[in-house]
N, C-alpha and C positions, 0 to 999 in steps of 0.2 A: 504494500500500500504506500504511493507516494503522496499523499497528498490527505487531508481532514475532509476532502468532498467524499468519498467514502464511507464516511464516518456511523455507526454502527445504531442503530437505537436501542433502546433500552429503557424496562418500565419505568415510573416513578413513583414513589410514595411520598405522602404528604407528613411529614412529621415535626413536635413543637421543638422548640428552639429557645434560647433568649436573644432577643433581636440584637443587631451589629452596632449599633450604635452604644450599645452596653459594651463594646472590647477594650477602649484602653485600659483599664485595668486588668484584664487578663493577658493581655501584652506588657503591662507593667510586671506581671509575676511571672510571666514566660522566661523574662530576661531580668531580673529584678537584682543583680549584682551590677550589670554594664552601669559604671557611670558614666553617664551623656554629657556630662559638662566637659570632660578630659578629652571627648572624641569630638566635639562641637563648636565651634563659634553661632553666639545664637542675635539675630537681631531683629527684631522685631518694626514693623512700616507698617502705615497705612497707603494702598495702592490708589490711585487716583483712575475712574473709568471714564469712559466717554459722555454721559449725564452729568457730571461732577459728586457724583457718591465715592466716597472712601473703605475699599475692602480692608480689613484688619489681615494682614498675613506674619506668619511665622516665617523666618528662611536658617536653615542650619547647614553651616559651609565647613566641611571636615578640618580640623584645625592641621593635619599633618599632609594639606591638597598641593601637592609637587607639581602641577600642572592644570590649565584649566578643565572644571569639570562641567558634566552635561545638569539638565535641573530635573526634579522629580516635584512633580506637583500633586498636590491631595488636594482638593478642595470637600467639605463640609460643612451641612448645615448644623451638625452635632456638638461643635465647640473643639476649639484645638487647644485652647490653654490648660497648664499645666495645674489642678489649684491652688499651688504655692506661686503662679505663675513663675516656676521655671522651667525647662527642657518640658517640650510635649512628650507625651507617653505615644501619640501616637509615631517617634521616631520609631518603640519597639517593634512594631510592623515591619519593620521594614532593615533587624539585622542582620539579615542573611546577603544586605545587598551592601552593609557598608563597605567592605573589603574591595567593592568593582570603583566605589568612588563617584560619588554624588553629592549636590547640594539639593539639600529635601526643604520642600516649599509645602507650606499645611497657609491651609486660607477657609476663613471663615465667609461663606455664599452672601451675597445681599440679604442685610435686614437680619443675620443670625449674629446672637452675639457681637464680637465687637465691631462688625462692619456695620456702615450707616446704610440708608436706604429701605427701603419695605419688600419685608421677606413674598414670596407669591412661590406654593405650592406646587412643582413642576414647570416651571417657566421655558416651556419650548416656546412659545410664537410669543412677537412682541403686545401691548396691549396696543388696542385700539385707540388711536389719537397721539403715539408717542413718537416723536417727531424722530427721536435719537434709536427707534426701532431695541430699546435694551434689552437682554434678557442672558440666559445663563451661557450661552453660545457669546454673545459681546463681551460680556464680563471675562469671561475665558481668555479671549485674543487680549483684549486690552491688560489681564493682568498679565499673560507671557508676554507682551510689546512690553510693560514696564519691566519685567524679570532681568530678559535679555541685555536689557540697557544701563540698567540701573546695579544688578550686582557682579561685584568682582568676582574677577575667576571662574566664570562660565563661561562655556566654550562654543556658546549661538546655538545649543540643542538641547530640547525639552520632552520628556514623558513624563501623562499625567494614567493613577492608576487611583482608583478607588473600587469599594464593596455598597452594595445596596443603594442608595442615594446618591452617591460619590461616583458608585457606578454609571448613575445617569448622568451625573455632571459629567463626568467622562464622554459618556457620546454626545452634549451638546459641543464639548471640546473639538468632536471631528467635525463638527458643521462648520464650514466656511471658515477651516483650520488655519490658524497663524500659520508661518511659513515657518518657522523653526518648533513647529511641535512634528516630531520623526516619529513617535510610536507611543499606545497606549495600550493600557487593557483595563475595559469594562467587565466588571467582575460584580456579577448575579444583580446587573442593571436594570432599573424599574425601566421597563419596554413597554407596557400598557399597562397602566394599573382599572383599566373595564375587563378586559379579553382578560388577566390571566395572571397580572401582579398585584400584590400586598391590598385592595381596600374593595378591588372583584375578584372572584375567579370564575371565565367563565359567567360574568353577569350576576353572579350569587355572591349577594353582600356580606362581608366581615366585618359583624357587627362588633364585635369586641374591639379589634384591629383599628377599623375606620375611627370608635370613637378615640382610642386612647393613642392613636397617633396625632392624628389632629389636633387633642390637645396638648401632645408630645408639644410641638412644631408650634402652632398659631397661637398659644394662650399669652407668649411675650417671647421676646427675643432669646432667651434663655429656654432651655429643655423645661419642661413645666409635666410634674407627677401628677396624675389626678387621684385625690383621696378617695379612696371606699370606705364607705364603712360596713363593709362585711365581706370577711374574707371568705366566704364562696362566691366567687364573682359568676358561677350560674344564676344563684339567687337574686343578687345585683340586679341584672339584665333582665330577670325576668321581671322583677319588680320594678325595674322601669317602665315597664308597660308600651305603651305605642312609642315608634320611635319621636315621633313631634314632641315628646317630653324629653328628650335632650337640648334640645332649645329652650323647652318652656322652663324647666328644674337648672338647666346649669349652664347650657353655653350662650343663652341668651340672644341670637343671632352673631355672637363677636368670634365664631370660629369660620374663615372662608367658604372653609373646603370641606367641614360638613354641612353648610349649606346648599354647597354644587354636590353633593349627596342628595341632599333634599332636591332639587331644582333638576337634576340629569340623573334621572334612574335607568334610562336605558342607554345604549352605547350610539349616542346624538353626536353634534360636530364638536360639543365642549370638549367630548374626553380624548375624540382623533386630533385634536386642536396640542393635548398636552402628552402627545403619543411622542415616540422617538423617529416614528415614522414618518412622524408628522412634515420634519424638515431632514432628517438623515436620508437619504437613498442610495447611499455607492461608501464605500470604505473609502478616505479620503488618504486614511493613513495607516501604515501597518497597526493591524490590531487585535489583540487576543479579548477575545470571548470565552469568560470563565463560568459553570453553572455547578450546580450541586445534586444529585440525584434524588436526593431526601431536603431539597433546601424550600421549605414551606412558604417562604414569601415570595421568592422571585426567581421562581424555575423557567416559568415562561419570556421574562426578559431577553437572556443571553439566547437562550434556543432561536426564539424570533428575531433577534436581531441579528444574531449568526447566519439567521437563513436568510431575509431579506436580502443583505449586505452581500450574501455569495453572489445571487442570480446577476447583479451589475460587477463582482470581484475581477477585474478585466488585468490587473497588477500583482496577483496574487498577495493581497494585503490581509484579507479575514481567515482569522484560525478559531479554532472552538478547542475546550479543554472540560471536559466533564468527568466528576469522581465523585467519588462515596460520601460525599460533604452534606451537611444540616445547612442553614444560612452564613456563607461566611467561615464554616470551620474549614477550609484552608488554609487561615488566615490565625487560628486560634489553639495551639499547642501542636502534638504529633501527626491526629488526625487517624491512630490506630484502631480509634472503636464507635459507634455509633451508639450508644447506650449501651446496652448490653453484648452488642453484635460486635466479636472482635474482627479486628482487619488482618492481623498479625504481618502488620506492615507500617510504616510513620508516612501514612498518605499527605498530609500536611506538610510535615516536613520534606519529603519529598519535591513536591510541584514547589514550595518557595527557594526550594534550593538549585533542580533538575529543570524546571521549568520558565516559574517569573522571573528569577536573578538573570538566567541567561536569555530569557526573552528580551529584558530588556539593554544587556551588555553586549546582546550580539552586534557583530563587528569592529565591535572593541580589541577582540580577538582574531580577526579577520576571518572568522570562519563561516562558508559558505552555506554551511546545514547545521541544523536545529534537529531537538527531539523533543516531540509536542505527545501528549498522555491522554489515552482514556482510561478507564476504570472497568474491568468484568468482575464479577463475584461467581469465581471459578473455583480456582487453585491460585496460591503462593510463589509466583516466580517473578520476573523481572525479563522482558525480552527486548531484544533490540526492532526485531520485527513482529508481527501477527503470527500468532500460536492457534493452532485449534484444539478447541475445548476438549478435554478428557470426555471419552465414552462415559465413565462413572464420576462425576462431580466428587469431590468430599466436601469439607464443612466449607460452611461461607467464608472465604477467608481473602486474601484482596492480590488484585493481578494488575500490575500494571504494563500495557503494552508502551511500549515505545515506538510511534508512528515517526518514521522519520520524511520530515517534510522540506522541501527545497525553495527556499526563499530570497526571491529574485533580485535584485537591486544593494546598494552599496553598504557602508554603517548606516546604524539609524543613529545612536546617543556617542 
């Protein structure tokens, strides 16, 4: 198999999680000896966009950088500060990659936390009547235009990589891409949330999900808990009664986006309007597509946006990468067990070492092929190419194929 068009299906099941926005702390304990301060120069801006709103960004530039390095962007609406405000936790993410040499850029979205301007819930198309056309694809170009310019010791080349939201910001990224952003990867990216991500699936509303994200997001610029008072949150919900008493008992009309609940119950222009589809149609940029086989909020993202993106892939830029992953556990210690189901393998560690690190260092090394991963629940081995399945299976235990794919064009970072 030369190539991920190939690439294999395979069922899925729906299973709970605690959502990704909950990781820097477990990235904090993952690596919880590395001092960051020893490894980091950290300086904190506020970026200037093209409306005149000021994004809050973090930049950390390797203190021992012998040469100019490329930038790694996160953006989130999650909060990137540290709360001692010092070193973000979210560098832990991302140890596997310090040794390739990078300045990592963590940037709070419009309107979250310390950036100024008014947050808006999926912000694919511009609003109506805004002269400066803004949105999370503008903010993107204008903050790598300031990147590029403004900090020392980068070498005119940008990848931006995020999970779950960040994942979307990531594909607004490839829309009418800066010219020094070379490669990203959208990982378990909100692709439609009517069709198939985090707030429908499928049209069938999640109710728990819809309420307690939105007040996640909309209730202030800060993450915002909503109290129960009764810890069976069955009970809760039913005792809320129709849903119109979530406005009427608590959010009062001051949450957006469970109003546009309210107002677009079926799959109208609102929800294709805030789709990835809506303005993505062609890979702009090399880019990996990450998903999770048990990842319950946004399976349907990558798959869909993987497939979209192939049918115009004229450059061979779209890759897809699927494993044994909940939301985000890739991302979140070894990745050997699924609750009780072991892998008797470090699937996690694996793809951030085997996979992303080199995804995004390729050509750093001049090398002309890559080895991109799927996941069978076979048998226990490790191949360079496709293996066929044992006549007799044994226990569930974790296979990782090594599809090796040929990848066209020069460095990207």
């Amino acid at each position: 198999m030369s190539s991920l068009r190939r690439l294999a299906s395979a069922p899925f099941l729906c299973m709970f999680t605690i959502a990704i926005f909950c990781a820097p702390l477990a990235f904090a304990q993952q690596d919880k000896y590395a001092d960051l301060a020893k490894i980091f120069d950290k300086r904190e801006v506020m970026i200037p966009v093209r409306d005149g709103v000021r994004l809050h960004t973090e930049i950390y530039t390797p203190k021992e950088a012998k040469e100019p390095l490329p930038i790694l962007l996160d953006r989130t609406p999650y909060g990137i500060s540290a709360p001692d405000k010092g070193m973000s936790n979210g560098l832990y993410r991302y140890s596997d990659m310090y040794a390739d040499g990078y300045i990592f850029v963590f940037q709070d979205i419009r309107g979250r936390y310390g950036s100024e301007g008014k947050f808006e819930m999926l912000h694919t198309a511009p609003d109506p009547g805004d002269p400066k056309g803004v949105t999370e694809s503008t903010d993107t170009y204008d903050t790598i235009d300031w990147l590029i310019k403004n900090v020392a010791k980068n070498n005119g080349r940008v990848g931006m990589n995020g999970i779950s939201y960040p994942g979307y910001l990531v594909t607004m990224g490839m829309v009418n891409p800066h010219p020094a952003l070379k490669a990203v990867s959208e990982q378990a990216c909100m692709g439609d949330t009517w069709l198939g991500d985090d707030f429908f699936h499928n049209g069938a509303f999640r109710l728990k999900y819809g309420f307690e994200y939105t007040a996640l997001l909309e209730s202030s610029s800060a993450n915002f808990s909503f109290t129960f008072v009764r810890f069976d949150m069955f009970e809760w919900y039913l005792g809320l009664g129709a849903l119109s008493n979530a406005n009427e008992k608590y959010f009062h009309g001051k949450i957006p986006t469970w109003n546009n609940f309210v107002n677009h119950s079926s799959y109208d222009d609102f929800w294709k309007r805030h789709a990835v589809a809506y303005t993505l149609d062609e890979p702009t940029v090399p880019n990996l597509n990450v998903a999770g086989w048990w990842d319950q909020e946004d399976f349907f993202g990558p798959m869909m946006t993987y497939a979209r993106l192939e049918k115009a892939d004229k450059k061979n830029y779209n890759f897809l990468v699927v494993g044994p992953w909940n939301h985000g556990g890739w991302a979140l210690g070894p990745g050997k067990s699924l609750g009780d189901i072991p892998f008797h393998s470090d699937t996690g560690v694996y793809f951030r070492q085997k996979i992303e690190a080199p995804w995004f260092a390729y050509g750093r090394q001049r090398k002309r092929r890559r080895s991109i991963s799927t996941f069978r629940q076979t048998e226990n081995f490790h191949s360079t190419r496709p293996r066929r399945m044992p006549r007799t299976p044994r226990t569930v235990t974790s296979v990782i194929q090594r599809i090796r794919c040929r990848i066209a064009g020069g460095p990207w970072m």
